[in-house]
C-alpha positions as CSV (number, residue, x, y, z in Angstrom):
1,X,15.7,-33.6,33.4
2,X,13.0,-33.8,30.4
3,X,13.1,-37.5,29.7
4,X,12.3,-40.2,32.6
5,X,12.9,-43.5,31.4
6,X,10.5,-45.9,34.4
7,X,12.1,-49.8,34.3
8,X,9.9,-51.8,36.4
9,X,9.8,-55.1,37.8
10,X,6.5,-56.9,35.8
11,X,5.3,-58.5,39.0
12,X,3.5,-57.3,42.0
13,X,0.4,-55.6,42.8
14,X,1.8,-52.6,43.5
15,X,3.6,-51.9,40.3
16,X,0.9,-50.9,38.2
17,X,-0.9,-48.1,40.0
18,X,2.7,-46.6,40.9
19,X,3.7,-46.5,37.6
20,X,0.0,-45.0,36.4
21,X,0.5,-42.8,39.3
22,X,4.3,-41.7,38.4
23,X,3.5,-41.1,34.8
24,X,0.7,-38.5,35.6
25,X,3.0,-36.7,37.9
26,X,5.7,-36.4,35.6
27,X,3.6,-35.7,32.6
28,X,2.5,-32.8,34.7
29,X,5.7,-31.4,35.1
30,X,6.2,-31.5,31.4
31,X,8.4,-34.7,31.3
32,X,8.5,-37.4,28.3
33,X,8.0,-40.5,29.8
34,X,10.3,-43.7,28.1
35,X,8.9,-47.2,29.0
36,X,11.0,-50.6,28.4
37,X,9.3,-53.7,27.2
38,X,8.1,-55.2,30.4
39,X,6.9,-51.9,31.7
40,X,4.9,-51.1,28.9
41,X,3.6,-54.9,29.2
42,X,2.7,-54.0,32.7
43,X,0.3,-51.1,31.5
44,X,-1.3,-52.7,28.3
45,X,0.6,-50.6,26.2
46,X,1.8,-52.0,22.6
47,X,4.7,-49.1,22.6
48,X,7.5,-48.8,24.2
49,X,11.0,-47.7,24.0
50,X,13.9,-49.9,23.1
51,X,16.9,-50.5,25.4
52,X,19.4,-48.0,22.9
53,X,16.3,-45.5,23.1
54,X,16.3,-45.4,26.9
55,X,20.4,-45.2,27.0
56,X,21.0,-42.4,24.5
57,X,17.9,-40.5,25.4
58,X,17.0,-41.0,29.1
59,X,18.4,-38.2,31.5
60,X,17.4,-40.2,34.5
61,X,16.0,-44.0,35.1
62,X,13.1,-44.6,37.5
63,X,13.4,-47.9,38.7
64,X,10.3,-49.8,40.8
65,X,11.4,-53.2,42.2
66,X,14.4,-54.7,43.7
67,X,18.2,-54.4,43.9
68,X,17.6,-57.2,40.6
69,X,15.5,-54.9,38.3
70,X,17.7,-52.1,39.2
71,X,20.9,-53.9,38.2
72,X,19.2,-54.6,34.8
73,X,18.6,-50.7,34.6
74,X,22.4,-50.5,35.1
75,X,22.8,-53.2,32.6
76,X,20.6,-51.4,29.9
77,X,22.4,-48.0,30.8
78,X,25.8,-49.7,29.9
79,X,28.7,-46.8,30.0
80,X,26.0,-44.1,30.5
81,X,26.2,-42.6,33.6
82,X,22.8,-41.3,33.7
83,X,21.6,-41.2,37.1
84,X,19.0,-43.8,38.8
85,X,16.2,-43.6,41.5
86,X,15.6,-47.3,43.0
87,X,12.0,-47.3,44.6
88,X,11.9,-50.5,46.3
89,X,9.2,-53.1,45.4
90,X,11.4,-55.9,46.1
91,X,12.5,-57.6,49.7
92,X,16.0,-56.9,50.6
93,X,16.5,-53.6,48.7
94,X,19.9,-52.6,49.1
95,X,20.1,-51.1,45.8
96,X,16.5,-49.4,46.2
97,X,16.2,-47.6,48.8
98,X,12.8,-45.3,48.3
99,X,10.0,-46.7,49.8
100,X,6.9,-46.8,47.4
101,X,5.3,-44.7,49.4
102,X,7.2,-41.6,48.8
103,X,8.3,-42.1,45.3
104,X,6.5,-39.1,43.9
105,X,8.1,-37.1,47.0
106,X,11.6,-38.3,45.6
107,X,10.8,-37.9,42.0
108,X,9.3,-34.6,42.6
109,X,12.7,-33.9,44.7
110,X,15.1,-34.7,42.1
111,X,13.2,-32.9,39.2
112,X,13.8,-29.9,41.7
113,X,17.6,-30.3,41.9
114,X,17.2,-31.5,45.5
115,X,18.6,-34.7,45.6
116,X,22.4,-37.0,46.7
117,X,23.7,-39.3,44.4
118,X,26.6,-41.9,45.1
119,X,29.1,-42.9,43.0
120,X,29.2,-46.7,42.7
121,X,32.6,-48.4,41.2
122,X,31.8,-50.9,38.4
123,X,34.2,-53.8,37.6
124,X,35.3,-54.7,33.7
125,X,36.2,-57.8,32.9
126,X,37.4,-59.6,29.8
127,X,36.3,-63.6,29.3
128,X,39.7,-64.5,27.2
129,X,39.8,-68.1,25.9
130,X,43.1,-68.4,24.4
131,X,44.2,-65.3,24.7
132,X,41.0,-64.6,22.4
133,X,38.1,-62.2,23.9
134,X,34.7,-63.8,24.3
135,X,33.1,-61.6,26.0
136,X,33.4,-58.1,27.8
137,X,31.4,-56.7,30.2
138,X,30.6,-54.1,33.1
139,X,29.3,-55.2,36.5
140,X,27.9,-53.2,39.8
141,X,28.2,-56.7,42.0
142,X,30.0,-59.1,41.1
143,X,31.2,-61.8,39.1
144,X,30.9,-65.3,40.7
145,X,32.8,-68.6,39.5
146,X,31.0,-71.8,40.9
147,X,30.3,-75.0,40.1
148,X,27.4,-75.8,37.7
149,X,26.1,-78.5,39.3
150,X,27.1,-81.1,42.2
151,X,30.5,-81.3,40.6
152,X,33.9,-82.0,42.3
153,X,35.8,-78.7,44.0
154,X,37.4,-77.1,41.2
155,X,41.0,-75.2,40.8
156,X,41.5,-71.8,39.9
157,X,44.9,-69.8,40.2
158,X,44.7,-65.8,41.3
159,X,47.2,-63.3,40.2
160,X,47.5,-59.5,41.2
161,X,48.9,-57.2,38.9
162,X,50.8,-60.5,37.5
163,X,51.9,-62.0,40.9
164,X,50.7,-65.0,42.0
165,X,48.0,-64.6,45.0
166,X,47.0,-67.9,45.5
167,X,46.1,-71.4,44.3
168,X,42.1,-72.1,45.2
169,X,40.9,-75.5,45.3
170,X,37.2,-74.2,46.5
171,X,33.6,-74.4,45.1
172,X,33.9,-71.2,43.5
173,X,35.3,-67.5,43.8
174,X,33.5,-64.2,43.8
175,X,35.1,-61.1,42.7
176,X,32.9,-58.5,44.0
177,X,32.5,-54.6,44.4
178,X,31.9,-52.5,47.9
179,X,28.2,-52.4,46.8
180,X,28.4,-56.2,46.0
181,X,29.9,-56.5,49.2
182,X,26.1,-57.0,50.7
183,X,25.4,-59.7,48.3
184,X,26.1,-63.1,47.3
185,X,29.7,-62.4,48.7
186,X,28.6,-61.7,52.5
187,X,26.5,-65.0,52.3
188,X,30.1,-66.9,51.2
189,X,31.7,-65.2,54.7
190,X,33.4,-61.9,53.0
191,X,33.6,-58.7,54.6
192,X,31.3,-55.3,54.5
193,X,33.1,-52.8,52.8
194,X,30.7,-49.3,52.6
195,X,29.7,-48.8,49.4
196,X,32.0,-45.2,49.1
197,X,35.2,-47.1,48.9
198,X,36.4,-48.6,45.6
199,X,38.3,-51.7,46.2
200,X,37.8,-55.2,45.3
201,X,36.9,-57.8,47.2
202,X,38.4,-61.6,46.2
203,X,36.1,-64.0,48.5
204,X,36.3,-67.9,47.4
205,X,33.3,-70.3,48.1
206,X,33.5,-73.1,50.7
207,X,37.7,-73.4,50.2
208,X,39.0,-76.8,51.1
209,X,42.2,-74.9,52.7
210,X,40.7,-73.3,55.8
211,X,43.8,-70.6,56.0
212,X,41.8,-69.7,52.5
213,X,39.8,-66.5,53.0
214,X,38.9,-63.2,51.9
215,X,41.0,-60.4,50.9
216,X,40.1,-56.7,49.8
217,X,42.7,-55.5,47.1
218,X,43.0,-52.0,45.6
219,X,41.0,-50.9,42.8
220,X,44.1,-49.7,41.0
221,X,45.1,-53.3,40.5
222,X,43.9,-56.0,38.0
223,X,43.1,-59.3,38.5
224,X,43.8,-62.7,36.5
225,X,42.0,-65.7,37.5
226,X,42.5,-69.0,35.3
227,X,40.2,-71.7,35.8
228,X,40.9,-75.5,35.0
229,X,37.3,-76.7,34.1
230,X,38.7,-79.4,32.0
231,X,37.2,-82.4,34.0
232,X,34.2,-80.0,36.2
233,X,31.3,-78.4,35.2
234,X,31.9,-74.7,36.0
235,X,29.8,-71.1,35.1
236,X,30.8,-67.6,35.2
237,X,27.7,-65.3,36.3
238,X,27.5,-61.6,36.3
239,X,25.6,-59.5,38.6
240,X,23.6,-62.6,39.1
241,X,21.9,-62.1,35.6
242,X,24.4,-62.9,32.6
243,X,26.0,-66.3,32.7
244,X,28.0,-68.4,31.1
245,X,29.5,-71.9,30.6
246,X,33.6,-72.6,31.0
247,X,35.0,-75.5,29.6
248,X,38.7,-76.4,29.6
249,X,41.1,-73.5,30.4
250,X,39.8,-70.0,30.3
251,X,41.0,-66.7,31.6
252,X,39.1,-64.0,33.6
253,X,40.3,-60.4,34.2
254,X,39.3,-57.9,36.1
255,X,39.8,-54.5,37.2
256,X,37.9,-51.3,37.8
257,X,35.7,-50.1,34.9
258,X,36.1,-46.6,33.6
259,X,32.5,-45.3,34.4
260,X,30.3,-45.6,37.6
261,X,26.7,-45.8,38.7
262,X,24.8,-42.9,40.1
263,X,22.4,-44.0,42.6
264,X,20.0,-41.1,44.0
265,X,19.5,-42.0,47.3
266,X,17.7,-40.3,50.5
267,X,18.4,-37.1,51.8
268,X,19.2,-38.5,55.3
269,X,20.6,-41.6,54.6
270,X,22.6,-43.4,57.1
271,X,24.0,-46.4,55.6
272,X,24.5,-47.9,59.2
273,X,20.9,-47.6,59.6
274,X,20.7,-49.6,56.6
275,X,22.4,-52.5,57.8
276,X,20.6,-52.8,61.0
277,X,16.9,-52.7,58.7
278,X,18.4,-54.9,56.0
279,X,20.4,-57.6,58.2
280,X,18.5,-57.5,61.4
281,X,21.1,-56.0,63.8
282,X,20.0,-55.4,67.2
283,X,16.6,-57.6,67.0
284,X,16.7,-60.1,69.2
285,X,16.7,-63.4,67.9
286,X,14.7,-65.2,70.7
């Protein structure tokens, strides 16, 4: 690994000495050092690598913030699967597990060959209007049809592998991945699913049928979901970052994408132990 792309998040107190810090370290071990826009901004420094540079060049992507600025990395990366060290600057960190404090432990670990990576499924999906693409794209999360604003509950029909599923009258639906699984999806009442499976994960938002609830489906299969927006206002967002507008009919499919995210993650990871530290289990709540 001779080029280290570092994306970081352009807020916090922390981010500019750790990336001062990082940079020395790997310009020691003979690395060139790639910088996107915000973390060149960061440092003060007018150059700094575009998002093709960092794709077709980067052999892996040092991220410092959250599980957000590490799903842009992912985003950048698009059907590269260059592998990604999350050192956690945010709150919840999922995503980014390496504390801060030993990020030049890590980084000196995986320039050594001593390292795990896990293979995270993506999810492709095609935005058809009729029967017209408007847009394609990968997700590590999720993709999340809601309401736009305090609109009525909105109808959208489900089909698996071209069977009918289901008939939602809800607030919204959330197709999500294992790793999304911790995300906007648990908050809507779906299930954990550890992040080694691939499945998907089909979780509507507030349903007005109570018998209405989550289902995880194989990640061989491909979901259709056509949403009547004619009279509501309704949005399609993507990993929580891309979003878009629906009006009238549209069409959404989905099934597993072709390539996957490598996340490097800890040596003695325990994703139980996660859990507990991210959701609180076993603190009492008196």
């Amino acid at each position: 690994m001779k080029n280290i792309a570092i994306i970081a998040k352009p807020h916090g107190d922390r981010v500019k000495p750790l990336i001062y810090e990082l940079m020395g370290f790997l310009t020691s071990r003979g690395c060139t050092v790639l910088k996107d826009k915000r973390t060149a901004a960061v440092i003060a420094e007018p150059k700094f690598n575009s998002d093709e540079e960092i794709q077709q060049k980067a052999d892996l992507v040092v991220v410092l913030g959250g599980d957000g600025t590490l799903i842009s990395a992912v985003r950048i990366l698009g059907d590269k699967e260059t592998p990604i060290l999350g050192i956690n600057l945010g709150r919840l960190g999922f995503l980014t597990e390496t504390v801060a404090d030993d990020a030049v432990s890590a980084l000196k670990d995986v320039l050594d060959g001593d390292y795990m990576v896990e293979h995270r499924m993506k999810l492709h999906s095609h935005l058809l209007q009729e029967n017209e693409k408007v847009l394609e794209i990968d997700v590590l999360n999720d993709i999340v049809i809601n309401k736009s604003d305090a609109a009525r509950i909105f109808e959208t029909t489900v089909y698996i592998d071209g069977m009918l599923v289901n008939e939602y009258r809800a607030d919204g639906l959330i197709i999500a991945t294992p790793t999304g699984s911790t995300a906007y999806s648990l908050a809507a009442g779906g299930p954990i699913v550890h992040p080694s499976l691939e499945t998907m994960i089909l979780t509507p938002i507030c349903p007005q049928g109570l018998s209405n609830r989550p289902i995880v489906i194989s990640d061989e299969s491909e979901v259709t979901i056509k949403v009547n927006a004619a009279k509501e206002a309704v949005s399609i967002t993507y990993d929580g970052q891309i979003f878009r507008k629906l009006d009238k009919w549209k069409t959404i499919t989905v099934k597993k994408a072709s390539t996957v995210t490598n996340l490097i993650v800890p040596k003695n990871k325990n994703y139980y132990s996660l859990l507990r530290e991210k959701l609180g289990w076993g603190i009492s709540q008196c």
